[in-house]
C-alpha positions as CSV (number, residue, x, y, z in Angstrom):
1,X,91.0,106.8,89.5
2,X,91.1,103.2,89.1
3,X,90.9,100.9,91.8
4,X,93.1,98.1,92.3
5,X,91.9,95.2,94.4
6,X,93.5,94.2,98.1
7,X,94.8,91.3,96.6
8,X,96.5,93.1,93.8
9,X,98.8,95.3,96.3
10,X,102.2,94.8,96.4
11,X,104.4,95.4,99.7
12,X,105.7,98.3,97.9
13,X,102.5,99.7,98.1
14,X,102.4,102.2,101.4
15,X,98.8,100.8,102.7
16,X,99.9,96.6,102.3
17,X,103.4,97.3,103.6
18,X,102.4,99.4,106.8
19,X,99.3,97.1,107.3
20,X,101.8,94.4,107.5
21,X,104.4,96.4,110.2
22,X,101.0,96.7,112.8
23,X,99.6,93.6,111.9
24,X,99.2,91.3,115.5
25,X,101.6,88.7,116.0
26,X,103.1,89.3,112.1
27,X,104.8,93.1,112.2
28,X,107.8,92.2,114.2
29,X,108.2,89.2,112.7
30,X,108.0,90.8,109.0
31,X,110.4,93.4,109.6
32,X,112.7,91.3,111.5
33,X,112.6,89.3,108.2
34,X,112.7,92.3,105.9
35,X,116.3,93.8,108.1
36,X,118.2,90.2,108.3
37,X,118.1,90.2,104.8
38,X,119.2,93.3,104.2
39,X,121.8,93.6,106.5
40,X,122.5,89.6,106.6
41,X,122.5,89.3,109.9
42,X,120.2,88.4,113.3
43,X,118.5,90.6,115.3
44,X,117.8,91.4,118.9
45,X,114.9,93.0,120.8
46,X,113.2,95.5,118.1
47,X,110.6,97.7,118.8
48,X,108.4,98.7,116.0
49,X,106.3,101.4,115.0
50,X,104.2,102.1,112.1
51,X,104.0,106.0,110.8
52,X,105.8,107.5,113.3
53,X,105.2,111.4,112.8
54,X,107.9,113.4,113.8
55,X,105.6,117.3,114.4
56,X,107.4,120.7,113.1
57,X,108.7,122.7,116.5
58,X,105.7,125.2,115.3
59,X,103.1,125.3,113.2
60,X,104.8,126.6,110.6
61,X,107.5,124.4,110.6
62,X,107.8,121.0,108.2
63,X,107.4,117.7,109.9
64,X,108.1,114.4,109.0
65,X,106.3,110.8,108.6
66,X,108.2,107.5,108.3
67,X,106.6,105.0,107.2
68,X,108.3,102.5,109.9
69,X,110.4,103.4,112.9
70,X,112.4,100.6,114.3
71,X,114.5,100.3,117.2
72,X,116.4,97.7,117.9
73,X,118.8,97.3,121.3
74,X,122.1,96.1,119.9
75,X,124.3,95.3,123.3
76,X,127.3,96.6,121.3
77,X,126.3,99.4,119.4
78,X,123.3,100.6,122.1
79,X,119.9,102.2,120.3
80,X,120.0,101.9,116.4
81,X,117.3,103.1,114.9
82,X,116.0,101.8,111.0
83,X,113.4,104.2,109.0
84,X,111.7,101.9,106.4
85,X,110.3,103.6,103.6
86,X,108.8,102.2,100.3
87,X,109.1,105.0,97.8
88,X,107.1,104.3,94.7
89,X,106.9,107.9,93.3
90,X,109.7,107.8,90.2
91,X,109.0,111.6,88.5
92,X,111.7,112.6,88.3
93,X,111.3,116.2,90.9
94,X,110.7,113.2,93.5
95,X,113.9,111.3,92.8
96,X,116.1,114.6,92.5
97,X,114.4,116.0,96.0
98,X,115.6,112.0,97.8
99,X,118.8,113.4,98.9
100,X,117.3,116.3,100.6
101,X,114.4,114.2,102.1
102,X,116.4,111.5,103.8
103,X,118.6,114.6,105.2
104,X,115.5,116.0,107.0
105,X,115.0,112.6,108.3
106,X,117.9,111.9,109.9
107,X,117.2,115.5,111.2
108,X,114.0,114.7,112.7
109,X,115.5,111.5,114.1
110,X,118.1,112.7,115.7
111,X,116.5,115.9,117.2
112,X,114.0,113.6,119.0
113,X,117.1,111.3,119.7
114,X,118.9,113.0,122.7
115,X,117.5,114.0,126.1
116,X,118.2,117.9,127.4
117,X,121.6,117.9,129.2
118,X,122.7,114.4,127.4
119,X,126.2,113.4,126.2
120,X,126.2,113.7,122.4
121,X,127.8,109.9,122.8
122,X,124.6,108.6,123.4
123,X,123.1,109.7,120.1
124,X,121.6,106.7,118.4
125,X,122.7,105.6,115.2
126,X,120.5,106.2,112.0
127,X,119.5,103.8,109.0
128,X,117.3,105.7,106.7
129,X,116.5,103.0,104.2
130,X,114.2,103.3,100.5
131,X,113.5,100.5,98.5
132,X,112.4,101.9,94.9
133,X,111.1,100.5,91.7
134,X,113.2,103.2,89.9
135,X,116.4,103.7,90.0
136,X,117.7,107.0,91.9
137,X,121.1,107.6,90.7
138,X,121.0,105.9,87.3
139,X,123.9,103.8,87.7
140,X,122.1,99.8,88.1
141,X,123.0,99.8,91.5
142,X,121.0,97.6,93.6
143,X,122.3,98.9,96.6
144,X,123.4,102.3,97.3
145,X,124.5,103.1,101.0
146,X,125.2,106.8,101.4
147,X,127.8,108.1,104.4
148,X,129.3,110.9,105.3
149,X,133.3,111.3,105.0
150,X,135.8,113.3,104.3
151,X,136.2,114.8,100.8
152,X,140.5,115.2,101.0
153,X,140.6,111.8,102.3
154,X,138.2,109.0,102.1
155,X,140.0,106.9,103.3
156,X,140.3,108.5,106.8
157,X,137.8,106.8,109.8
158,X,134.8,108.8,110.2
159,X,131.5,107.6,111.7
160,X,129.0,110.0,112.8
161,X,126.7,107.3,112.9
162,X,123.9,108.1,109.7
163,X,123.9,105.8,107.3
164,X,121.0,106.1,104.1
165,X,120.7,102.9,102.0
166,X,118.6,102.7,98.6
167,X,117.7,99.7,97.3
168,X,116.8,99.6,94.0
169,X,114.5,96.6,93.3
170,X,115.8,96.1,89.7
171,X,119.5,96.6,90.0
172,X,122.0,94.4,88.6
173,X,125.6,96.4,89.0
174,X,127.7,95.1,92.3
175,X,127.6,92.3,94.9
176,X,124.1,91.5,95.9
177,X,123.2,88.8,97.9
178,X,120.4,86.8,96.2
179,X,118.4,86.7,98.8
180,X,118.2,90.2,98.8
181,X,118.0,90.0,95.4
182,X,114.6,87.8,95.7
183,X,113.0,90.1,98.6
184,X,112.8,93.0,96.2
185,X,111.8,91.2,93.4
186,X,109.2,89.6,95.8
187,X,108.4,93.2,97.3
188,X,108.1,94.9,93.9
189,X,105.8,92.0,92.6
190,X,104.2,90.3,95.9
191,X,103.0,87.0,94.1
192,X,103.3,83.2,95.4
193,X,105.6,82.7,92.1
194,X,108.2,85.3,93.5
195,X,108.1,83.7,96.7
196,X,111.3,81.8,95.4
197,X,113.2,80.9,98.9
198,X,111.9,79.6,102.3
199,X,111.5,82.9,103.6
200,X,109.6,84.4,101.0
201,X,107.0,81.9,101.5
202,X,106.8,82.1,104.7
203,X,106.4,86.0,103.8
204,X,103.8,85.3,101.6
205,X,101.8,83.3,104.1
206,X,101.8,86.6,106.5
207,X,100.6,88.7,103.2
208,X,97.8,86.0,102.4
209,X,96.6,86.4,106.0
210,X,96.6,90.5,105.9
211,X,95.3,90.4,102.8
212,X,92.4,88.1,103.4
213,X,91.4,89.7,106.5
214,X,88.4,91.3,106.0
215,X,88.8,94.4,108.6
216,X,91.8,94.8,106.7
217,X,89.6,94.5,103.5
218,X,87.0,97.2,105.0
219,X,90.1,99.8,106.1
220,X,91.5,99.8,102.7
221,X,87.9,100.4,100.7
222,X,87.2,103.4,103.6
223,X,91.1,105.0,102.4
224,X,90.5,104.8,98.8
225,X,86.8,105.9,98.9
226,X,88.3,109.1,101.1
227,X,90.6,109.2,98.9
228,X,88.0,109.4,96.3
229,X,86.1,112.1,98.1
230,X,89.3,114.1,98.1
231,X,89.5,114.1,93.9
232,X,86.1,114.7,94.0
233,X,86.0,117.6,96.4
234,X,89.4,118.8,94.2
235,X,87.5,118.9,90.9
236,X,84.6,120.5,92.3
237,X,87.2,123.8,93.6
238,X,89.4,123.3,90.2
239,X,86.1,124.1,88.7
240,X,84.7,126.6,90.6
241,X,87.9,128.0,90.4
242,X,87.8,127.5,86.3
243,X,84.5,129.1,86.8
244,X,85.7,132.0,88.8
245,X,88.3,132.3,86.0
246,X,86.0,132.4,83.2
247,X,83.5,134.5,85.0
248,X,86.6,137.4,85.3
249,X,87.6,136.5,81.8
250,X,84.3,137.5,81.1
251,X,84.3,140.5,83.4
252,X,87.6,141.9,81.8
253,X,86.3,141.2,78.8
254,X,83.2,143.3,79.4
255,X,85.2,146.1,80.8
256,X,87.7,146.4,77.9
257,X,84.7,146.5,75.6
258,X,83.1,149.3,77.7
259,X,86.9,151.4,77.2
260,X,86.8,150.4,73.5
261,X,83.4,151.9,73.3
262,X,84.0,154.7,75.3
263,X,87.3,155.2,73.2
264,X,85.0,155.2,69.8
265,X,82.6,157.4,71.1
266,X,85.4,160.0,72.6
267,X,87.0,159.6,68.9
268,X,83.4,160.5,67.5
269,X,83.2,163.5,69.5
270,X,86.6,164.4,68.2
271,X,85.9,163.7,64.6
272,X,82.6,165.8,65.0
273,X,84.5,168.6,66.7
274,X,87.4,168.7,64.2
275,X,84.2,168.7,61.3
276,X,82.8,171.8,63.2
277,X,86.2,173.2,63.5
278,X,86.9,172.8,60.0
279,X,83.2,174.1,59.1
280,X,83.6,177.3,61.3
281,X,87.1,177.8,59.6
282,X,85.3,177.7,56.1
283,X,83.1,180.0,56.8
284,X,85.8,182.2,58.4
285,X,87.4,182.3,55.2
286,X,84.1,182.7,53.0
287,X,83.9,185.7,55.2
288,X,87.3,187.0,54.8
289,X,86.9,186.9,51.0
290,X,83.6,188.4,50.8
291,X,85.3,191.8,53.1
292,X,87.6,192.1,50.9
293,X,85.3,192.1,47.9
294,X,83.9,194.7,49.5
295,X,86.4,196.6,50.4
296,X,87.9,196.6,47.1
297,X,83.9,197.7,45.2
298,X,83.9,200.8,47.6
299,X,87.0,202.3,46.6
């Protein structure tokens, strides 16, 4: 596993991007820059939260981490809630299983969304937004915003509320605003050259100062060297597990050969009985002849 340098992160990167959302006196302000763009408009009070975990109702039940759970208090709308999630996995299983994730997201959200007893009226509406380096639908999109509707008639109003947006960081196809168009580029590639509008250097300035902080610095080198320890530890079972493997290889092996010999030596026993057999019917015969030699001289 190859390092890559602090400096060398981008904000798609999970570690820089929820460093930034906790960050003192920077996360509220980042996102708050990060959501005008995207939805091109101001925001109110938001209240931020890095890695919100969202527990199974048992232990055997799936739970669910976002990578940042905002809230804002919209006086019109009440309680919206965003989920911010760089995605930079692009295998393909990942891309195909998106549709299915974001689902158990909203899920999670909304369970936790509603007290016992309250009006369904009050549940809060959901913005589950990933911004990819790869494209998750394959058709140059730059934004894709997913809702539900009615399949006879999509045309007819229907707003539960749950909204998904990708953003694909490369897109070209549709109506994007450039600014938009800028913060992924800037997200996908955090360098001062992408930093191409006011607000993007002013970004830039908050990612200098996270990434030059040298807790910061120290937190990220602890991560990857657990995350080193983990490999480690996983080679060390993959091969005592290779080893187990080879050592019952080894003992099937053994024990087929046994059964082979065992089959030889029961064949031996055969052949030498079937000799024995064919000896004693010889002599039977020798036998037989020589009576009837006799037999014949005395008459």
């Amino acid at each position: 596993m190859s390092k890559r340098k602090l400096e060398e992160l981008n904000l798609l990167d999970d570690f820089l991007f929820g460093t930034m959302v906790t960050y003192p006196e920077i996360g509220e302000s980042f996102v708050r820059e990060i959501l005008k763009t995207i939805f091109q408009r101001n925001f109110g009070s938001l209240t931020v939260i890095s890695q919100k975990v969202y527990y199974g109702s048992d232990t055997d039940k799936h739970g669910a981490r976002l990578d940042v759970y905002i809230e804002e208090e919209n006086p019109d709308d009440g309680a919206i809630v965003y989920d911010v999630d760089p995605e930079n996995k692009t295998d393909q299983e990942s891309l195909d299983a998106l549709p299915f994730r974001v689902r158990f997201y909203h899920a999670k959200i909304d369970s936790k969304s509603l007290k016992s007893g309250q009006s369904y009226r009050f549940l809060k509406k959901v913005f589950v937004i990933m911004i990819m380096p790869k494209d998750p639908f394959g058709k140059n999109r730059m934004i894709y915003t997913i809702r539900n509707m009615c399949e006879e008639d999509p045309s007819m109003p229907y707003d539960d509320g749950a909204r998904t947006i990708f953003l694909y960081t490369k897109g070209t196809e549709g109506k994007t605003p450039e600014e938009l168009r800028q913060l992924l580029h800037y997200m996908e590639d955090t360098k001062e050259e992408n930093a191409v509008n006011e607000k993007l250097r002013h970004m830039h300035e908050m990612v200098k100062k996270v990434k030059q902080d040298e807790e910061v610095s120290l937190e990220y080198m602890k991560i990857f060297e657990h995350e080193e320890m983990l490999i480690r530890q996983g080679r060390k079972e993959e091969q005592a597990n290779t080893e187990r493997e080879r050592q019952r290889a080894d003992d099937a092996e053994q024990r087929a050969d046994d059964a082979e010999r065992r089959a030889d030596s029961a064949e031996q026993r055969a052949d030498d009985a079937e000799r024995r057999a064919d000896k004693v019917e010889q002599e039977n015969i020798r036998l037989r002849e020589e009576l009837e030699k006799l037999k014949k001289s005395s008459q």
